[in-house]
C-alpha positions in Angstrom: 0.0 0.0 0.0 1.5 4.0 -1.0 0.7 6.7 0.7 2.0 10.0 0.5 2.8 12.5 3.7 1.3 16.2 3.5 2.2 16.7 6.9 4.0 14.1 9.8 0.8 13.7 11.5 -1.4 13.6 8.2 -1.1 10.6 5.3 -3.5 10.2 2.1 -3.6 7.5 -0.3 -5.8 5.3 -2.3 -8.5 3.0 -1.2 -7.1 0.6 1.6 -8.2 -3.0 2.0 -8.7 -4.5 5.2 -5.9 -6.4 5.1 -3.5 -3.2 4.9 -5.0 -2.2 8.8 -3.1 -4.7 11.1 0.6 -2.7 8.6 -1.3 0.9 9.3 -1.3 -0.4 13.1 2.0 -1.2 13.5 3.3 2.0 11.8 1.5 3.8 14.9 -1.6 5.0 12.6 -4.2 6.2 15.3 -7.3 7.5 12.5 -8.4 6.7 9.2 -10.3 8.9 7.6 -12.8 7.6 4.5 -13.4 10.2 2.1 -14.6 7.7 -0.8 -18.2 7.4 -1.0 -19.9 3.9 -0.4 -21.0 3.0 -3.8 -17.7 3.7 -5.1 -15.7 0.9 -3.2 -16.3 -2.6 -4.0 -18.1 -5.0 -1.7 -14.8 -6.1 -0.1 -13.8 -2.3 0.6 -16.9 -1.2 2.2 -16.3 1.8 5.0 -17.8 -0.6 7.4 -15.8 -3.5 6.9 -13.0 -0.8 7.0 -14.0 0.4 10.1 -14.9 -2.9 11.9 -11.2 -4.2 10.9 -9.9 -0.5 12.3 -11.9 -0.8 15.2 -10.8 -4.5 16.2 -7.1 -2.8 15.6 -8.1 0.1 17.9 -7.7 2.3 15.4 -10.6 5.1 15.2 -12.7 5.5 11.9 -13.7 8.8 10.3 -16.2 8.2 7.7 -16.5 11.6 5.9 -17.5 10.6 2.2 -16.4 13.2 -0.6 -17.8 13.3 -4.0 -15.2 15.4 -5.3 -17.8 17.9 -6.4 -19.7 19.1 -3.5 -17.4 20.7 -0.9 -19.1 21.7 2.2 -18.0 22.8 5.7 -19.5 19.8 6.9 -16.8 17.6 5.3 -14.0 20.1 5.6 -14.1 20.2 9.6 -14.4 16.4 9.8 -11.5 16.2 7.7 -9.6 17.0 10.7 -9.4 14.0 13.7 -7.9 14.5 16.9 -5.3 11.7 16.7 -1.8 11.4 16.4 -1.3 10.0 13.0 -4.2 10.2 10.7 -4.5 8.7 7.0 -7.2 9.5 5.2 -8.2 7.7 1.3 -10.2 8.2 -1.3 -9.8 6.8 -4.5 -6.4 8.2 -5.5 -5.4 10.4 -2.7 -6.6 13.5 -4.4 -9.5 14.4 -2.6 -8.4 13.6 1.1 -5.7 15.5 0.2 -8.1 19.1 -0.9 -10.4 18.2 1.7 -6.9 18.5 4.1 -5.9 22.3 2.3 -9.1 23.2 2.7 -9.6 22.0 7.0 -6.7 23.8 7.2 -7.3 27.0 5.2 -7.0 30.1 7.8 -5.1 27.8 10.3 -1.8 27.5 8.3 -0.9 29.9 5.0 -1.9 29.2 2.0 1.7 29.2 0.6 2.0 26.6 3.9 -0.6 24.4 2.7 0.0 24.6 -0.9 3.5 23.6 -0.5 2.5 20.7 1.6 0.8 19.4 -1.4 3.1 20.1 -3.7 5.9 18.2 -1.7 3.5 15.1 -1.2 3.1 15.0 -5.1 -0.3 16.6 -5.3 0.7 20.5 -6.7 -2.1 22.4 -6.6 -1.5 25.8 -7.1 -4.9 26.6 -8.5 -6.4 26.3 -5.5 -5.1 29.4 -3.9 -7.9 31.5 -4.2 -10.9 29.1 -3.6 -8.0 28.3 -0.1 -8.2 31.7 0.7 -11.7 32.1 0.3 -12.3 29.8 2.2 -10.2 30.9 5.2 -12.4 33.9 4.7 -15.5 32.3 5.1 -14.0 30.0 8.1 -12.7 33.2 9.9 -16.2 34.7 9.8 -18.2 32.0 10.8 -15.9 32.0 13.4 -16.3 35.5 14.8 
């Protein structure tokens, strides 16, 4: 299983299988975070079999399903866990890694966060704006 680093607390990557959780364990993952939606996994990759496996591995599950054209501040804040190391997957990596920039848009730069990306292999300098927007946004909610 690949995964790439955006931050040393904070992993992405593809789908995961349930056999991958007892290796995320034993590298000291404490949270996974699913940000693929249901009917895109196949029967075996189900977020609740995810989760059960997880679970029995004491490892807390995040279900926070993304479809990549809907983002919300819903799935932005649960896109941040409490724990100590956190992966979060999807189908590629891609979206856990915009739903991160985003949960972290107004807490870190936006030159911060976009380099993070960058130097997990996800540049994504386009975002920027929409980033700082949303920092915006976050900020007055906020207040």
């Amino acid at each position: 299983m690949e995964y790439w680093k955006i931050t040393p607390s904070f992993f992405v990557s593809g789908q995961i299988k349930i056999t991958d959780i007892k290796s995320l364990k034993n590298q000291g993952f404490t949270d996974i975070i699913c940000n693929r939606p249901c009917h895109e996994s196949s029967t075996s990759e189900k977020p609740d079999l995810i989760r059960k496996v997880a679970n029995q591995n004491d490892i807390d599950f995040h279900n926070n399903p993304f479809p990549g054209n809907h983002l919300s501040i819903t799935s932005v804040s649960q896109q941040k866990v409490g724990g100590d190391k956190t992966l979060a997957y999807c189908t590629s990596g891609i979206r856990s890694a915009v739903l991160w920039a985003f949960s972290m848009a107004g807490d870190i730069t936006t030159e911060n966060i976009l380099q993070c990306l960058s130097d997990a292999g996800f540049p994504m300098p386009h975002l920027a704006d929409q980033i700082e927007g949303f920092a915006l946004t976050k900020i007055a909610n906020e207040g």
